[in-house]
Each structure stands twice: as structure tokens, then as C-alpha cells.
C-alpha positions as CSV (number, residue, x, y, z in Angstrom):
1,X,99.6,255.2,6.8
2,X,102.4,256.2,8.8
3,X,100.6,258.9,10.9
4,X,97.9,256.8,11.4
5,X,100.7,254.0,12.7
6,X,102.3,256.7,15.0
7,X,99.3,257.6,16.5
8,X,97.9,254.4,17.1
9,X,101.4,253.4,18.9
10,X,101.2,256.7,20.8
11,X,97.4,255.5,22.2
12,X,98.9,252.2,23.2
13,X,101.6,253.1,25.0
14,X,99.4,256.0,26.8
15,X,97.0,253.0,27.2
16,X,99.5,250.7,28.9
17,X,101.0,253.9,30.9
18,X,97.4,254.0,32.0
19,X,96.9,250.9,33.4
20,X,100.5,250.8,35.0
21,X,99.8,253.5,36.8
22,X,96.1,252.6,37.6
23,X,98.0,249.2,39.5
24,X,100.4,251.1,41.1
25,X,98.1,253.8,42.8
26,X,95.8,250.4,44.2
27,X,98.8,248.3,45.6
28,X,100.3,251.9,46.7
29,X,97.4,253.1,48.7
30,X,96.4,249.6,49.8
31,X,100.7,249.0,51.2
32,X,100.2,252.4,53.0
33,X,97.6,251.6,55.0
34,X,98.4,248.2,55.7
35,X,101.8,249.8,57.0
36,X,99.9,252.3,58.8
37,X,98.2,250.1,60.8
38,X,101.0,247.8,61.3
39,X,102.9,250.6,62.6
40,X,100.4,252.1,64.7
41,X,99.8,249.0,66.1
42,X,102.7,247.3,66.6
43,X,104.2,250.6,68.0
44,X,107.0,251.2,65.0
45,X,108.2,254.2,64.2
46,X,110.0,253.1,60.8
47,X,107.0,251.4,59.9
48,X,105.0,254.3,59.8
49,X,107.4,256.3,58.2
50,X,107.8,253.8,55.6
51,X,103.8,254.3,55.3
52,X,104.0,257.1,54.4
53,X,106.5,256.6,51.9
54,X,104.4,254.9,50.1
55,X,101.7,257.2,50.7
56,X,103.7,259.9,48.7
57,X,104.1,257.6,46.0
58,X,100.3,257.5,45.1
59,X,101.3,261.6,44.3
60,X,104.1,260.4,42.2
61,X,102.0,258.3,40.7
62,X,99.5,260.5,39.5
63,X,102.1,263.0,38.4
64,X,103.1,260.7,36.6
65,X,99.7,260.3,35.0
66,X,99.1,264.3,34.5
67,X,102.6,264.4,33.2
68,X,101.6,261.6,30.5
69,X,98.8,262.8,29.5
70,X,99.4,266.1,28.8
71,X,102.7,265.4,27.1
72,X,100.7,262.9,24.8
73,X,98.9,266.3,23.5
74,X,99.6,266.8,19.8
75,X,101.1,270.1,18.5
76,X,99.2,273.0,18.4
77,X,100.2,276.6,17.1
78,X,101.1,278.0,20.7
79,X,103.2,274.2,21.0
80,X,104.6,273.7,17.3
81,X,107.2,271.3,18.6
82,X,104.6,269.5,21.6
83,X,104.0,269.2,24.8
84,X,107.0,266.1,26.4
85,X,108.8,268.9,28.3
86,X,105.6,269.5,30.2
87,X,106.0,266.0,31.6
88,X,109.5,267.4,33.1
89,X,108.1,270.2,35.0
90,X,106.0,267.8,36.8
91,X,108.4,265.6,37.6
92,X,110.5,268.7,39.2
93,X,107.4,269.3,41.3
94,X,107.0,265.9,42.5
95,X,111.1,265.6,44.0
96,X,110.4,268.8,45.1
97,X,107.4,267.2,47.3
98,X,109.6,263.8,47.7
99,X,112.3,265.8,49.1
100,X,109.9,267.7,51.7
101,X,108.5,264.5,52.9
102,X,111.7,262.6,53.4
103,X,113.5,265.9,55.1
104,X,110.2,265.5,57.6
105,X,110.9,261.8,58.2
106,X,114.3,262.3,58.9
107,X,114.1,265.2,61.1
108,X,111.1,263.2,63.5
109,X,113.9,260.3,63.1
110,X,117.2,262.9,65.1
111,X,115.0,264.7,67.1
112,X,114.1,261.0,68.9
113,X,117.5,260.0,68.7
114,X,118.6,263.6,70.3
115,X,116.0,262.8,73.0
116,X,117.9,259.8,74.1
117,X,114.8,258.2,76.2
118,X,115.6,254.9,74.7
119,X,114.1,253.2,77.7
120,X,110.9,254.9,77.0
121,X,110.2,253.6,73.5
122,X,108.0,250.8,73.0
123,X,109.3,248.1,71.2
124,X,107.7,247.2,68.3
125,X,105.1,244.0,67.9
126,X,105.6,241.3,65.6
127,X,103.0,242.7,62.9
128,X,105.6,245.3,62.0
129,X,107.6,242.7,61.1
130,X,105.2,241.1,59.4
131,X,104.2,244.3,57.3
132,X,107.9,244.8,56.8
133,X,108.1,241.5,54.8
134,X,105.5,241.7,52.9
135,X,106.0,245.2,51.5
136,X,109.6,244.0,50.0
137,X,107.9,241.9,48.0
138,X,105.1,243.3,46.7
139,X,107.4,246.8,45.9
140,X,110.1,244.6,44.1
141,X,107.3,242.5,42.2
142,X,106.0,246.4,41.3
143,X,109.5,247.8,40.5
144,X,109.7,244.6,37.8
145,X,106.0,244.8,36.2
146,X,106.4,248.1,35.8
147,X,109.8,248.5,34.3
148,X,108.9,245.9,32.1
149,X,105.9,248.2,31.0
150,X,108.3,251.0,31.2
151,X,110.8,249.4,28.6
152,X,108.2,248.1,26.6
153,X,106.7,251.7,25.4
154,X,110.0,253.7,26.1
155,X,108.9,255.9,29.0
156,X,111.0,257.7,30.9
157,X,108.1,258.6,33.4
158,X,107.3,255.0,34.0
159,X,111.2,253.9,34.4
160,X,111.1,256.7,37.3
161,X,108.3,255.4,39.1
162,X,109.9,251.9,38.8
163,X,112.6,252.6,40.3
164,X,110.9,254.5,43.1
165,X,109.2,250.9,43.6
166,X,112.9,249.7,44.4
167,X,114.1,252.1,46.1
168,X,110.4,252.0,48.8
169,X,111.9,248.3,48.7
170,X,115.3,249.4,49.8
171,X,113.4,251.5,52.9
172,X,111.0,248.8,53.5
173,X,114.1,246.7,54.3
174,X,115.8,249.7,56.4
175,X,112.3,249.3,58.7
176,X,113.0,245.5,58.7
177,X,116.3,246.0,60.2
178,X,114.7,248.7,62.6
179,X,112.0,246.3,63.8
180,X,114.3,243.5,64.2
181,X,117.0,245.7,65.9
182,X,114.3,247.1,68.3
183,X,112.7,243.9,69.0
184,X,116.4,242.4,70.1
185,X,117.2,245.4,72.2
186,X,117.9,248.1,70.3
187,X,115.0,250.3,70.0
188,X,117.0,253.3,69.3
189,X,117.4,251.6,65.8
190,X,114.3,251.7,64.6
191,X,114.2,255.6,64.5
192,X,117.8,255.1,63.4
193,X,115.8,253.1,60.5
194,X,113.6,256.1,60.1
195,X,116.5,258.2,59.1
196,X,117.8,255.3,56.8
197,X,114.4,255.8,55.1
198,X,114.2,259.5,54.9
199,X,117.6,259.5,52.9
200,X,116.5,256.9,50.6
201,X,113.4,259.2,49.8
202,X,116.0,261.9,49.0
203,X,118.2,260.0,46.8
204,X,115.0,258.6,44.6
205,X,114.5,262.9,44.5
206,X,117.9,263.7,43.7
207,X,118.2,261.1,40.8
208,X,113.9,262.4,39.3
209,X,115.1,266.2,39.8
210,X,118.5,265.6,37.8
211,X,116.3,263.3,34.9
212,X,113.9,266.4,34.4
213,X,116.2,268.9,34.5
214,X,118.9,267.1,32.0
215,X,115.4,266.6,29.4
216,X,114.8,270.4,29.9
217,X,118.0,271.6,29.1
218,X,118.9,269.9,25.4
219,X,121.0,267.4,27.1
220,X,122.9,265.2,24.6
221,X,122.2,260.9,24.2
222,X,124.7,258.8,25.8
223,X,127.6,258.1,24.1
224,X,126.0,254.4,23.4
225,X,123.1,255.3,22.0
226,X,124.8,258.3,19.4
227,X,127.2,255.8,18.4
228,X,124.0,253.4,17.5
229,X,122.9,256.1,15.5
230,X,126.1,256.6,13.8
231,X,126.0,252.8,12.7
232,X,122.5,253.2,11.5
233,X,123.3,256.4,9.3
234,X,126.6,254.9,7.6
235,X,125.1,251.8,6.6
236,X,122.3,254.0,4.4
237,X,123.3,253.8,0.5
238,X,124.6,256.9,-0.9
239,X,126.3,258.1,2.7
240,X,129.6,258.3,2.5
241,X,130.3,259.5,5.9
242,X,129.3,261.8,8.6
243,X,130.2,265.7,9.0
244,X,128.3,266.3,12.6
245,X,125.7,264.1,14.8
246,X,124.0,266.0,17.4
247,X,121.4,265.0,19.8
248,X,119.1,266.7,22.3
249,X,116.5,265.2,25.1
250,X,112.7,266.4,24.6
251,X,111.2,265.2,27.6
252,X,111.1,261.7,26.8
253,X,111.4,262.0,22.9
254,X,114.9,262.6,21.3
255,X,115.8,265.2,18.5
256,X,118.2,264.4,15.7
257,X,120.5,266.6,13.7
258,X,122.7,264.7,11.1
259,X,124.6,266.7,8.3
260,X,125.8,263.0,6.1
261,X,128.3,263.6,3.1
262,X,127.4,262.9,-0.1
263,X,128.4,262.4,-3.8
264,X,128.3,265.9,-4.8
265,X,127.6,264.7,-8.6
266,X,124.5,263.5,-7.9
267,X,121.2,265.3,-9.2
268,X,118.8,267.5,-6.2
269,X,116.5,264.6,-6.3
270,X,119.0,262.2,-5.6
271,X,120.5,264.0,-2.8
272,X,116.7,264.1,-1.2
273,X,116.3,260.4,-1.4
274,X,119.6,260.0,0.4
275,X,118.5,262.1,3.5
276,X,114.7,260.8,3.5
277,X,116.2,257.2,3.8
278,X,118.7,258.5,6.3
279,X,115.7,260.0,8.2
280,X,113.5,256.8,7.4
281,X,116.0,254.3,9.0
282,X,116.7,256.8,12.2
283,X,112.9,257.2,13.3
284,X,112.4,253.2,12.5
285,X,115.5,251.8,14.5
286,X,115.0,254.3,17.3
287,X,111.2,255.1,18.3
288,X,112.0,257.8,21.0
289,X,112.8,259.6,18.0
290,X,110.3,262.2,17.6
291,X,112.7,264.3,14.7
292,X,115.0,263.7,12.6
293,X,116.7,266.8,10.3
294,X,119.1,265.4,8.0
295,X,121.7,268.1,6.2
296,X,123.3,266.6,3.1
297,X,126.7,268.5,2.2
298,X,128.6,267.6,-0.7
299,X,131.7,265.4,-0.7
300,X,135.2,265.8,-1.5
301,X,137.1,264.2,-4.2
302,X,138.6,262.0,-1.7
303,X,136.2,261.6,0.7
304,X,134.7,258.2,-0.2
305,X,138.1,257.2,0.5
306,X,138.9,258.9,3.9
307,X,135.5,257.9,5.5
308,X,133.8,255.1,6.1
């Protein structure tokens, strides 16, 4: 019954992923060309750089799919332990092409700046501004619906794709203060806005490349979330204290390795029962948990008195 549980929480949360993802790619493509135009039309460079912002985003978004999906994949002999590091290399790919597009932006951005014919550019039309507005508040409403979904089924995929929402929010505001710059004679701004945007795209990069890379690499829990763990462990009958917690990122799963102490008087069956509710309680209070080992090593005399 509990497999069967597992797997029918794995399928909704895949499920939910799905259909995140599925709204973002719609509202994404639709923003983009709404921009597009706008910025085409209304003759604003940092409108149409902000297009294609979100443009890029309907890649993330289906990278984020792929990576999903294929980390969802049970274990199979060439995979014993799964596939959720898979969902990391993707995610390395996708800052890589984040990184490209926003170095691209940035460099059209200088080399307009460099030019200096700031009498030459056209100032841009009130639909710019118009787009500008309205692409704040869809990409905040987006970065909150799908964080929500996000926290909902523990996904560290989705959490990255919300915050990409609020950081094409953050540029979308940059273009605002381009347009409105330009418009009260400034044009040089909104290429200056262009730039603003291009380094935005590099942070949201930055902060995805540094997530994958720290799953990939057995990075450790935060401190808050091992000391959770801790609390969860000594609170288990029989434990008397703990020799060594470790942890270690899977993609977006979590390993566990707990060596508890003991009575050492107590019988081999005994000791088992100790660990299995140990290991019980860890996967239950923490879902992201995909393993739990638990090591049980005799105490000392004095050990029940020395820990807690």
C-alpha cells in the first residue's frame, strides 16, 4: 500500500507539473508576441528585448518539462538509484542558452549606446508602455500560481521557473523605465533598459546553473532543514541520541544517512524496529526524501545520560 501511495503521489505531482507548465508556455508565447508587436510598433528597443525574454522562457519551460518527465522514470538496472539528476543536466543546458541570449541583448544594448546617435532614435509610442504594464502583471500573477504549484508538490524545477516569472517581471519593469525615460527625453535609456534586462537574464542563469550543479555534486541540506531531521530522529522511541547525520541533494530528491545510538542490550529484532521507525518517521515528515539508511550502533553505559 505504500508503493502504490508513492506512486500515485509521484503521478499527481507530474500531473500538476504538467499543467503548470502547459499555462506557462500559453501566457509565455502569447506575452512574447504581444511585446513583439508592441515593440515593433511602438519603436522600443527594450520592449523587444524583453520579447524575447519571454520568448526564451517557453525553452525553459519545456526543459523543464523534459527534465520532469524523465526524472519521474522509475529505476531500472542501468539507473538503480533513478533518473532526478537527469533533470539537472537540463537545467545546466537551459542557463547555458539563458546566458547566450541575455549576453546578445546586452551587447545590441552597448553597441547603441557606443553609437551615440541619440538624436536618431525613435522614441517609443505609447503601446510600449502599454505592453510594459501589462506584462508586470501577468509575470508576477505567474511567478505566484506557479510557486504555489511549486511548493505544493516540492519541485525544485517548478520553483526555478517561478522565479524566472519574477525576475521577466523585474525586466519588464527595467523596459517600463526605458519607455518612460525615452518618451520624456531620454531615448538613450531605453537601450540603457536593454542592458538592465540582459543582466537580469544572466542573474536568473547564474542562480539555475549554481541550483543544478549543487544537486549534482552531493551537496549537503541547509542547516534548517538537517536540524528538522535531527528533531524528528530523537523524538523516535528507543534513540537515545545521534552518532552522524548526513545529507546529500539528488536532483530534487534528498538522501539520508543516520547512524542513531541505541541500547546495546536489546535483542537484533529490537534494534531493526528502532531504525525502521527511524526511517518510517524521516520519509513521512519529509517527502523529498527519496532514501533513508539508518545505522544503529550500540550505546555506552552512560550514553542515555550524555545525550539527549
Amino acid at each position: 500500500m505504500k508503493t502504490k501511495n508513492s506512486v500515485q503521489k509521484q503521478y499527481d505531482a507530474k500531473k500538476i507539473a504538467m499543467r503548470v507548465s502547459a499555462v506557462t508556455i500559453i501566457v509565455n508565447l502569447f506575452l512574447s508576441v504581444i511585446k513583439l508587436l508592441a515593440g515593433l510598433i511602438a519603436s522600443s528597443a527594450a520592449m523587444v528585448s524583453d520579447a524575447v525574454h519571454s520568448a526564451s522562457d517557453v525553452f525553459s519551460t519545456i526543459i523543464v518539462i523534459i527534465g520532469i518527465n524523465i526524472s519521474s522514470k522509475e529505476a531500472d538496472d542501468k539507473h538503480p538509484y533513478g533518473h532526478e539528476r537527469l533533470e539537472c543536466v537540463a537545467a545546466i543546458l537551459l542557463s547555458v542558452v539563458l546566458f547566450a541570449t541575455g549576453i546578445g541583448i546586452g551587447i545590441s544594448g552597448i553597441d547603441k549606446i557606443i553609437a551615440g546617435n541619440y538624436d536618431s532614435l525613435e522614441i517609443p509610442g505609447i503601446l510600449a508602455l502599454v505592453a510594459a504594464v501589462v506584462s508586470i502583471a501577468v509575470k508576477e500573477w505567474m511567478y505566484h500560481y506557479t510557486k504555489s504549484a511549486a511548493v505544493k508538490i516540492n519541485s525544485g524545477a517548478l520553483k526555478a521557473d517561478a522565479w524566472h516569472h519574477r525576475s521577466d517581471a523585474l525586466s519588464s519593469i527595467g523596459a517600463l523605465v526605458g519607455i518612460v525615460g525615452a518618451r520624456l527625453g531620454f531615448p538613450i535609456l531605453d537601450s540603457i533598459a536593454s542592458v538592465v534586462i540582459c543582466l537580469f537574464i544572466g542573474k536568473a542563469s547564474f542562480d539555475i546553473f549554481k541550483d543544478a550543479v549543487d544537486k549534482l555534486v552531493d551537496k549537503s541540506c541547509d542547516n534548517a532543514v538537517v536540524e528538522q531531521i535531527c528533531e524528528v530522529v530523537q523524538k523516535q522511541d528507543g534513540v537515545l541520541g545521534i552518532d552522524k547525520l548526513q545529507t546529500r541533494l539528488f536532483g530534487p530528491k534528498i538522501y539520508v544517512d543516520v547512524e542513531i545510538l541505541a541500547d546495546g542490550e536489546k535483542t537484533l529484532w529490537q534494534a531493526h524496529e528502532i531504525a525502521e521507525n527511524v526511517h518510517d518517521a524521516i520519509e513521512r515528515e519529509f517527502p523529498s526524501v527519496k532514501h533513508c539508511m539508518v545505522h544503529v550502533n550500540p550505546a555506552e553505559n552512560d550514553s542515555s545520560s550524555e545525550n539527549q
